[in-house]
C-alpha positions as CSV (number, residue, x, y, z in Angstrom):
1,X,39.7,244.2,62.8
2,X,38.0,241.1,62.4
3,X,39.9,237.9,62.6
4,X,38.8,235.4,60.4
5,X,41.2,232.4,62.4
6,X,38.9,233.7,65.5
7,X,35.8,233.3,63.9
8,X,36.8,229.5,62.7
9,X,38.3,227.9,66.2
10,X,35.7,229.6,68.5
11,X,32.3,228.8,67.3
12,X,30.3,231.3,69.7
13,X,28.4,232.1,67.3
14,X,26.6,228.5,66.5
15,X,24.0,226.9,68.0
16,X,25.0,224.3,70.4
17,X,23.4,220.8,71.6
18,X,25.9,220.4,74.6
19,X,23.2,221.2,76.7
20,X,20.8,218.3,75.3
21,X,23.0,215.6,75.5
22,X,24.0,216.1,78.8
23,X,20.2,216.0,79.8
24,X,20.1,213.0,77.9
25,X,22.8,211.2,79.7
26,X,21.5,212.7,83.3
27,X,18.4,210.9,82.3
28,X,20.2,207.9,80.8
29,X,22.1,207.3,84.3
30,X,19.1,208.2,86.2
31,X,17.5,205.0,84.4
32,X,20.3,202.6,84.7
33,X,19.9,203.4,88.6
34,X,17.0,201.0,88.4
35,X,18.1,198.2,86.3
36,X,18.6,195.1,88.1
37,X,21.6,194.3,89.4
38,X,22.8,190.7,90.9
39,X,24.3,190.8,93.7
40,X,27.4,188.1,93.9
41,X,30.0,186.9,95.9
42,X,33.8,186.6,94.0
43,X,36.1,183.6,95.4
44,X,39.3,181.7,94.2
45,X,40.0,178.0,93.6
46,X,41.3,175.1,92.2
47,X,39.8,171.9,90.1
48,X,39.4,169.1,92.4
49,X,37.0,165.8,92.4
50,X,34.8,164.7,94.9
51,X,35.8,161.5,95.1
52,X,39.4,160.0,96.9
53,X,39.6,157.0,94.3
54,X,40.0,159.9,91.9
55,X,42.6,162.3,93.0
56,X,46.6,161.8,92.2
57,X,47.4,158.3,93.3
58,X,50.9,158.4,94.8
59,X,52.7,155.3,93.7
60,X,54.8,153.7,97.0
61,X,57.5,151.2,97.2
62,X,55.1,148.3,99.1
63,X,58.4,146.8,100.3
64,X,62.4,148.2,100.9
65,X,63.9,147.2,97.9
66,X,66.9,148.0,95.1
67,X,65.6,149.2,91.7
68,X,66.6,146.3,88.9
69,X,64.5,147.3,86.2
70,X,62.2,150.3,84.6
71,X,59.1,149.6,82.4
72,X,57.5,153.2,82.6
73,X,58.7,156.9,82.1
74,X,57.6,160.5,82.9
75,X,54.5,161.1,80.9
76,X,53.6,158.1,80.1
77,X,49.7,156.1,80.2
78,X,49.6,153.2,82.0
79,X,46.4,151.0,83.1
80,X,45.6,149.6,86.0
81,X,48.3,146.9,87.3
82,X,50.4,147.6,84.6
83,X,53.8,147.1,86.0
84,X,55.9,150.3,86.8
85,X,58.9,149.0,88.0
86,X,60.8,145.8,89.3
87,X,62.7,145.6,92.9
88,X,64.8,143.1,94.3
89,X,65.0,142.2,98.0
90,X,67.9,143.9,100.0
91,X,67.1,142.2,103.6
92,X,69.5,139.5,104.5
93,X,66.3,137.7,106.1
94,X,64.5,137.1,102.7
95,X,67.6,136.9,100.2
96,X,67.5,132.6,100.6
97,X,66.0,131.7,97.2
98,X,64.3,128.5,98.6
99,X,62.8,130.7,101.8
100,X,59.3,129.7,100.7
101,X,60.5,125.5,100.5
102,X,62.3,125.6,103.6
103,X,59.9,127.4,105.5
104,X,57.3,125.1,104.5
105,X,59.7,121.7,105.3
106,X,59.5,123.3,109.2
107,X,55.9,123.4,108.8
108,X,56.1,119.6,107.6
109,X,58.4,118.7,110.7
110,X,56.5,120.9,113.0
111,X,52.8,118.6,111.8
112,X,55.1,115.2,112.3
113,X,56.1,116.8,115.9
114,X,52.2,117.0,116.0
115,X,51.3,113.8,114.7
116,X,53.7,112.2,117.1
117,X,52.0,114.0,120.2
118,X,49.0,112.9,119.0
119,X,49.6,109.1,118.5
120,X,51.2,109.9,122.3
121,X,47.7,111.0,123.2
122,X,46.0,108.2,122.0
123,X,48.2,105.4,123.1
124,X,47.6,107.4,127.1
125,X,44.0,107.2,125.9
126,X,44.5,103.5,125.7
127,X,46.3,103.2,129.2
128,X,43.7,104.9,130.8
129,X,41.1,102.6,129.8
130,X,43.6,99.9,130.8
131,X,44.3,101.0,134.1
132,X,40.7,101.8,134.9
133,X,39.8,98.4,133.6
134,X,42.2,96.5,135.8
135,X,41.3,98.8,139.0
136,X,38.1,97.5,138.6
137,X,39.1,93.7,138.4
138,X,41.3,94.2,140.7
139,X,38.7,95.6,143.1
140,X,36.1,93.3,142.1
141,X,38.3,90.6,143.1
142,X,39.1,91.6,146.3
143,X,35.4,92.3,147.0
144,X,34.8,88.7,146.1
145,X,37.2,87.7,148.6
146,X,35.9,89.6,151.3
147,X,32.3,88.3,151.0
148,X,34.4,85.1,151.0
149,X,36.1,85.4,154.3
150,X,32.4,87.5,155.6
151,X,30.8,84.2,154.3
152,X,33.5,82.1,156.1
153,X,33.4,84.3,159.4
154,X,29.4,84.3,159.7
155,X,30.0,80.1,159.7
156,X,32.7,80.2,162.2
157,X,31.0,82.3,164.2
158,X,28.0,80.1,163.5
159,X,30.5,76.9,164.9
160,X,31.9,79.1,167.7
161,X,28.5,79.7,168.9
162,X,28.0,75.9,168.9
163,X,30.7,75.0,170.5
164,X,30.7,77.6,173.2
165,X,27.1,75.8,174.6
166,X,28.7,72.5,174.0
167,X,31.5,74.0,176.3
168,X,28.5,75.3,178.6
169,X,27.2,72.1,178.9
170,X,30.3,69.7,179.6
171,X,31.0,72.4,182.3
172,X,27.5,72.0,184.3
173,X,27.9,68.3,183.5
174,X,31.7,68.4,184.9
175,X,30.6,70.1,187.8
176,X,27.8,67.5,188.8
177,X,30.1,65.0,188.4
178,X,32.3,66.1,190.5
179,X,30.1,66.7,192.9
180,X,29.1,63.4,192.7
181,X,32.6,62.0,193.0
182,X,33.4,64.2,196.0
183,X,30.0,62.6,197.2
184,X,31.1,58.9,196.5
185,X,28.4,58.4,194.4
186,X,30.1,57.8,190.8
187,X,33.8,56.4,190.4
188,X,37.2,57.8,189.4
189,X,37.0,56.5,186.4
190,X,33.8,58.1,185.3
191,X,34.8,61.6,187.0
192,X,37.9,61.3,184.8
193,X,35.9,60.5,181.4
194,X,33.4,63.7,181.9
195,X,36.6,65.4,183.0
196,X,38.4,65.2,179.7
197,X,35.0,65.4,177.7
198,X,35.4,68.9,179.4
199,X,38.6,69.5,178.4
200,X,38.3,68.3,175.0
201,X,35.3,71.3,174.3
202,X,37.2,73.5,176.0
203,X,40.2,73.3,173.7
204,X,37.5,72.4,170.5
205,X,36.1,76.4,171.6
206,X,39.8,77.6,171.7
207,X,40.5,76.8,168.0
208,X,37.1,78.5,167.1
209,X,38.2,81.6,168.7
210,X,41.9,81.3,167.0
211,X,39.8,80.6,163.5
212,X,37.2,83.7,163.9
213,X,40.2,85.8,164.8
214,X,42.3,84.9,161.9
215,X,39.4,85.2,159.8
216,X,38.9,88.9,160.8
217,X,42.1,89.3,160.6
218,X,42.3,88.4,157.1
219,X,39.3,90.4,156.4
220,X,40.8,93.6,157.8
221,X,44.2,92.6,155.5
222,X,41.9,92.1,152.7
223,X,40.5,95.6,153.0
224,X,43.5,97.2,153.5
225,X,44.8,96.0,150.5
226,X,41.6,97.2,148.7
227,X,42.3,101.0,150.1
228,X,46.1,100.4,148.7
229,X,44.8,99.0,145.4
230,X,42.7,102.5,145.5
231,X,45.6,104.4,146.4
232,X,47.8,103.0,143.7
233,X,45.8,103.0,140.5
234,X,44.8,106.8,141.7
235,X,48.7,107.4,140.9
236,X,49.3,105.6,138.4
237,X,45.9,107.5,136.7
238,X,47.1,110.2,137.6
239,X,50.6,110.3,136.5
240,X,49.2,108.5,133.0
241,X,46.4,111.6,132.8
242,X,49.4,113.9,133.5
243,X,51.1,112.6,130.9
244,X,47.9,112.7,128.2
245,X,47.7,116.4,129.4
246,X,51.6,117.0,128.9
247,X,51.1,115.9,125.3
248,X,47.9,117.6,124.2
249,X,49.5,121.2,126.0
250,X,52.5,120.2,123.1
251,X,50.1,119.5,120.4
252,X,48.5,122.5,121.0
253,X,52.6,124.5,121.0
254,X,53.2,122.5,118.0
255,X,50.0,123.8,116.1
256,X,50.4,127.1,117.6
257,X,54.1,126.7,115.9
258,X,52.5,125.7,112.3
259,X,50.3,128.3,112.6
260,X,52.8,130.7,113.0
261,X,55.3,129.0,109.9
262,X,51.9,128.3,107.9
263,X,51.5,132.4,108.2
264,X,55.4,133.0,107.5
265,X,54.7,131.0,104.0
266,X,51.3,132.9,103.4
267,X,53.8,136.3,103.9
268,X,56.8,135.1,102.0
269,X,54.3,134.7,98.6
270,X,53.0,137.4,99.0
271,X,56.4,139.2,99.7
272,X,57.2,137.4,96.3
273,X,54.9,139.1,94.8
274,X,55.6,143.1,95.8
275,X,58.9,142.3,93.8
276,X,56.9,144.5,90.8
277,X,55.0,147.8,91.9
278,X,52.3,147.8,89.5
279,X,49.8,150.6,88.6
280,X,46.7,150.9,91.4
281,X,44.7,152.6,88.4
282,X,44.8,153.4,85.0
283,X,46.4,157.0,84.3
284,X,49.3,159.2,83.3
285,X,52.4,158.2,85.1
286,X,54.0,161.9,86.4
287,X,56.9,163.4,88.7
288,X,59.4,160.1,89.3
289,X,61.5,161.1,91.9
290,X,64.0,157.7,91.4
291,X,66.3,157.8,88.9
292,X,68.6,154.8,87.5
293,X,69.1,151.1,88.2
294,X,70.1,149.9,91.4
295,X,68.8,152.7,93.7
296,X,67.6,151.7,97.0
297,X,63.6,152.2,98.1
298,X,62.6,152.3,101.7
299,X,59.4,150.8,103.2
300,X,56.4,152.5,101.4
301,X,58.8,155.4,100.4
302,X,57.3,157.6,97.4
303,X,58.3,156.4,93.7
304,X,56.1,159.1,91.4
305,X,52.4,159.7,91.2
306,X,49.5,158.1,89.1
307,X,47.1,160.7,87.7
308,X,43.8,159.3,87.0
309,X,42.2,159.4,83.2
310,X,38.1,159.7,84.2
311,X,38.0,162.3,86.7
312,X,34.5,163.8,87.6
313,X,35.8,167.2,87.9
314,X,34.4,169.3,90.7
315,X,36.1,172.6,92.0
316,X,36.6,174.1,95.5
317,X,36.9,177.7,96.9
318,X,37.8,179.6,99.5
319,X,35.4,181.6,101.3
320,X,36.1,184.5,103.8
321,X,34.0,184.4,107.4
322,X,32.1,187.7,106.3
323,X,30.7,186.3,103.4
324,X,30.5,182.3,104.6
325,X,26.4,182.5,105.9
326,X,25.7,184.1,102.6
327,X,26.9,180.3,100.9
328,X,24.1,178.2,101.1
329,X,24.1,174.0,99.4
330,X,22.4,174.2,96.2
331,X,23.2,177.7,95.6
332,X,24.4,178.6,91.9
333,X,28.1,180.1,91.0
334,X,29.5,181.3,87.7
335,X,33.3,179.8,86.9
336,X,35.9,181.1,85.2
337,X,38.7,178.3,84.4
338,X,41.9,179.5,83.4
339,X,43.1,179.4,80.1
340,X,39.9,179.5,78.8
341,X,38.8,183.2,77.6
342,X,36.0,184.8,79.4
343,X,34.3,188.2,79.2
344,X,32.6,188.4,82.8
345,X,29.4,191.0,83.6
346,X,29.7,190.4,87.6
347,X,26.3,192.0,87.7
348,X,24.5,190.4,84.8
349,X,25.7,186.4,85.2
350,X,22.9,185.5,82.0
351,X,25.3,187.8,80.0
352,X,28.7,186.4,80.3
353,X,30.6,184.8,78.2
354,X,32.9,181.9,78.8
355,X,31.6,180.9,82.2
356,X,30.5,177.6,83.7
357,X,27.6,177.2,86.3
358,X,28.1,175.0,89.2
359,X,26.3,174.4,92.6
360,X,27.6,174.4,95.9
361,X,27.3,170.6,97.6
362,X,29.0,171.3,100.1
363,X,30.4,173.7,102.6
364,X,32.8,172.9,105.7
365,X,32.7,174.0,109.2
366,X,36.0,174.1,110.1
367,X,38.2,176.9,109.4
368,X,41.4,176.4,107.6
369,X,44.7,177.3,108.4
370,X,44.6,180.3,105.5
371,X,41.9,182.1,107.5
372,X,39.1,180.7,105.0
373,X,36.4,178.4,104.7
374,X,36.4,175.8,101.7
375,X,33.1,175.1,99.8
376,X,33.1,172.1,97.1
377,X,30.9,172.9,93.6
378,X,29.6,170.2,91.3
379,X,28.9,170.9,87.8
380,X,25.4,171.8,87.5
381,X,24.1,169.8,84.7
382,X,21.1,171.1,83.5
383,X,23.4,174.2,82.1
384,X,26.5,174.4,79.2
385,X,29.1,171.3,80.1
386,X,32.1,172.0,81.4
387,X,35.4,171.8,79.2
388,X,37.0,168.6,79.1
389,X,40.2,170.0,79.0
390,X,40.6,171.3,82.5
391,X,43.1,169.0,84.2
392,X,43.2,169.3,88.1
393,X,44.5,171.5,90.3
394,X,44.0,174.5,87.7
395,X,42.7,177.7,89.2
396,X,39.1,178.9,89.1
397,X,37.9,182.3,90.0
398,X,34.2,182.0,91.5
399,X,31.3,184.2,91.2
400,X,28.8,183.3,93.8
401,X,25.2,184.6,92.3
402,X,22.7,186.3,95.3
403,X,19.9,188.6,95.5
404,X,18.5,190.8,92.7
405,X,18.8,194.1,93.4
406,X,18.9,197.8,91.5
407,X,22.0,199.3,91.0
408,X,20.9,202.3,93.4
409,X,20.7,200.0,96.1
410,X,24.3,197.9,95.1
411,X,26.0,201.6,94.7
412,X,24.6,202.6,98.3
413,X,25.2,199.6,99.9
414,X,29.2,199.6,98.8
415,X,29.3,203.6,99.7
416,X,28.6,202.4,103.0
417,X,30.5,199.2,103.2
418,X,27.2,197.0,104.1
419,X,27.2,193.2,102.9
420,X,25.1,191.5,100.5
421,X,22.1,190.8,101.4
422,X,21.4,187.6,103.1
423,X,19.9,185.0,99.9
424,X,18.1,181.9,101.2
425,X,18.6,179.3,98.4
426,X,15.1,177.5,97.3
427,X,16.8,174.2,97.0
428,X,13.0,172.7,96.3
429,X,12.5,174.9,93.7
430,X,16.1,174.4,92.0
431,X,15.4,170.9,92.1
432,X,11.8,170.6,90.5
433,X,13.4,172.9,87.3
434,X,16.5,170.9,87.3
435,X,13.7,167.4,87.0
436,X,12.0,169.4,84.5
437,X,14.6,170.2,82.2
């Protein structure tokens, strides 16, 4: 018996093409083996900028302060030295209202104290010259009066010499008389007359001798009292040179001490002005971590953070060791930002859709402490711009570009685990069509 519901599910009887298609696609696959395939690297990241001035701007209390007044919230745009928020001072040393005047009536006092050491100086200045200039009278005179009394010896000695061969010669003419007398030959009264003539230059050479004595005398007192005159305006110099140096060591104190008030003033304006911490750039005010009025900020503690509205994007990723001497500077990568749809063909980059190209600049030599390697990309901009709506800190997923090779090869090189192969990026090359376009 024939069965007709055979006949119509089992169609044995019809000629099949099973057979031809499956040639077909054996010979399909077979081709595809030698397309080219692009060998790539895939990494994670973040958007980041190359430059510091750029980043998130933390906004820090410049001084210890309380919180009196708000001009900003959460969200909003300020520009640069807008003013955030205003503090007032909580350190008893600064709370005086007239700190700035008073400190700068010390600095007055403190130039007076100056001005007096200095007229001090002066006036020493002036005794100096004084004593100097009476030393040297002083000494002058008493050099006149010893080439006086050297003047006054040299003629008494002069006399003394004079009388001394008077004296001589009423002694020889004493003797003969006498002689003469003992002899009979002259009288008693004319022994006695050459007697006392004797006598008389005998005591005429005795007050000589008492005169040149005296005289050297005096010149001997004379120059002792030159050596004491010496002695005594070398102390009193002294002593006034002492004093000169006493006062110009206090000058110096005392300008040392305006120095140091001048500086105090210099820091209590500016101290005045931290009172408002203003905006170090112009951006979106975010994350406020002080609430309220009257809250108390430490020293350079954390108020919120500034983010920055011109940002030259750039993006870093993460690279394993196994993979970091295939990363080269100047070598091309494919981005994927998120949020933004993408339809990736890891193998054929010119294919993609919603991907950015970017080059590496960059790539660090220190390991981090997550076991990777970081490498910065710029935005390559000879290709499609990147979105302006990527905001830092979003994640990027990376697709290094290396070698082309056939799929063959790419299938047998993952069957046995080998890594791509080593790409050396023609940086010259990259350039001169980068120029060109």
């Amino acid at each position: 018996m024939k069965l007709e519901s055979f006949d119509k599910i089992y169609h044995v009887h019809r000629k099949s093409n099973v057979k031809r298609w499956f040639v077909v696609v054996i010979l399909l696959c077979i081709a595809a083996l030698f397309l080219p395939w692009t060998q790539n690297i895939k990494v994670k990241g973040n958007v980041t900028t190359l430059y510091q001035d750029q980043r998130p701007q933390q906004l820090n209390s410049p001084i210890p302060g309380k919180i009196i007044k708000w001009h900003v919230k959460n969200g909003d745009y300020v520009n640069k030295g807008d003013t955030i928020l205003q503090l007032s001072e909580v350190k008893e040393d600064y709370m005086d209202p007239l700190l700035v005047e008073r400190t700068e009536q010390q600095v007055r006092a403190k130039q007076g104290v100056r001005n007096y050491y200095e007229a001090k100086v002066g006036t020493t200045d002036s005794q100096l010259k004084a004593l100097g200039a009476a030393r040297e009278l002083k000494l002058s005179q008493l050099k006149v009066k010893i080439s006086q009394l050297n003047s006054k010896l040299a003629a008494e000695e002069a006399e003394l010499l004079a009388t001394t061969n008077e004296l001589a010669l009423s002694e020889d003419q004493f003797n003969r008389q006498k002689k003469m007398y003992d002899e009979g030959l002259v009288s008693l009264t004319q022994f006695q007359q050459r007697s006392v003539a004797y006598q008389n230059a005998l005591a005429k050479k005795t007050v000589i001798d008492n005169k040149v004595a005296q005289t050297r005398q005096e010149i001997v007192a004379v120059e002792i009292e030159q050596n004491s005159t010496i002695q005594d305006y070398a102390e009193k110099l002294s002593k006034t040179e002492g004093d000169r140096l006493q006062s110009m060591g206090l000058i110096e104190g005392s300008m040392g001490d305006i120095a140091k008030l001048e500086n105090q003033v210099a820091n209590y304006r500016a101290r005045q002005g931290l009172y408002a911490v203003l905006a170090s750039q112009s951006g979106q005010v975010v994350q406020l971590s002080k609430a309220g009025i009257g809250e108390i900020l430490k020293d350079a503690e954390s108020i919120g953070t500034i983010v920055p509205n011109q940002v030259d994007y750039a993006v870093e990723i993460h690279v394993r060791p196994v993979d970091l001497p295939l990363l080269k500077e100047g070598q091309r990568v494919m981005c994927v930002f998120d949020g933004f749809p993408a339809i990736v063909f890891s193998g054929w980059p010119n294919t993609s859709y919603g991907t950015f190209a970017a080059k590496v600049i960059a790539v660090e030599s220190n390991i981090g402490a997550n076991g990777l390697f970081r490498a910065l990309l710029a935005e390559d901009r000879g290709q499609k711009p990147w979105p302006p709506q990527i905001k830092m800190g979003a994640g990027v997923q990376g697709i290094a570009i290396l070698n082309d090779v056939p799929i063959w090869y790419e299938l047998w090189r993952n069957i046995n685990g080998f890594p791509p192969d080593y790409y050396i990026v023609d940086n010259q090359k990259s350039a001169t069509t980068d120029g060109k376009k």
